[in-house]
C-alpha positions in Angstrom: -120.2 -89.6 34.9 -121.3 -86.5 33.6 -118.9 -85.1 31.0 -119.6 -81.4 31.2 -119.6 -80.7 34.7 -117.2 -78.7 35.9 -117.1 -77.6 39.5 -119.7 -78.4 42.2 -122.6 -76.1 42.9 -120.7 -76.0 46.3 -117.5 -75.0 45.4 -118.4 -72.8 42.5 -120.7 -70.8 45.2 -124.0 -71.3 43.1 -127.1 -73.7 43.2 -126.6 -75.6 39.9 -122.9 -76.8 38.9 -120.3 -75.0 36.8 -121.0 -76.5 32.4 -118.8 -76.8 29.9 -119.8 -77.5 26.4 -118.9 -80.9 25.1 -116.8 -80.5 22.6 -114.4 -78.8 25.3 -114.3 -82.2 26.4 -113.1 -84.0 23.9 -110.3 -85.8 25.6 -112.5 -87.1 28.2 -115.1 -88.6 25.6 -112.1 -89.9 23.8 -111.7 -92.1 26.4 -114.9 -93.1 26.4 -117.0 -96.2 24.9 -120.5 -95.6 26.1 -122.0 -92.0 26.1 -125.7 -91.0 26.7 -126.9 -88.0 25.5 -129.3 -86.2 27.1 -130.8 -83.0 25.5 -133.8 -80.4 24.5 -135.3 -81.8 21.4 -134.4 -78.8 19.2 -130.3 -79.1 20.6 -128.9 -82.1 18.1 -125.6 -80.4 18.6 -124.4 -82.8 20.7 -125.2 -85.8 18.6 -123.3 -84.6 15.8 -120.4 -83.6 18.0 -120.2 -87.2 19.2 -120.9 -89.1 15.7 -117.8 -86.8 15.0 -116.0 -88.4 17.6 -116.7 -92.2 16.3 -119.9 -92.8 18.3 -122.5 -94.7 16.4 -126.0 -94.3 17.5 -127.4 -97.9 19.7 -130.9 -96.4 20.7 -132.7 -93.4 21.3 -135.8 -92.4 23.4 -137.8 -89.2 23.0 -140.1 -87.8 25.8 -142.4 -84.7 25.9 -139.1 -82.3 26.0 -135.9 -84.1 25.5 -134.2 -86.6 23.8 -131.9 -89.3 25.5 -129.6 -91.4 23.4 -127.2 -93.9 23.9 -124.5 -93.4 21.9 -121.0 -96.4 21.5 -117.6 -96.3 20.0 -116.1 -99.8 18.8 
């Protein structure tokens, strides 16, 4: 499940879907006790949003633009 999306590209009336930053989220990744996190490599916000929340780091892969990583709560 993506956490950010908002409305469908179809309902919205656009190509891409409707975002909303993470930490408007925060109930729905409450609830939550696996994330991934996918992002730029220069746009850590997200990690530290989510180590905020109670996530702990498991594992982390880095390509040629973006970082993916998997983040747990106990």
């Amino acid at each position: 499940m993506d956490l950010t999306r908002g409305i469908s590209a179809a309902q919205w009336g656009l190509i891409f879907d409707q975002r909303f930053p993470l930490e408007s989220r925060s109930a729905l990744v409450d609830r939550q006790k696996v994330v991934f996190a996918i992002r730029p490599v220069e746009k850590p916000q997200e990690e530290q949003f989510l180590r905020s929340r109670g996530f702990t780091e498991q594992a982390r892969w880095t390509g040629p633009g973006h970082v993916v990583v998997k983040f747990v709560k106990p």
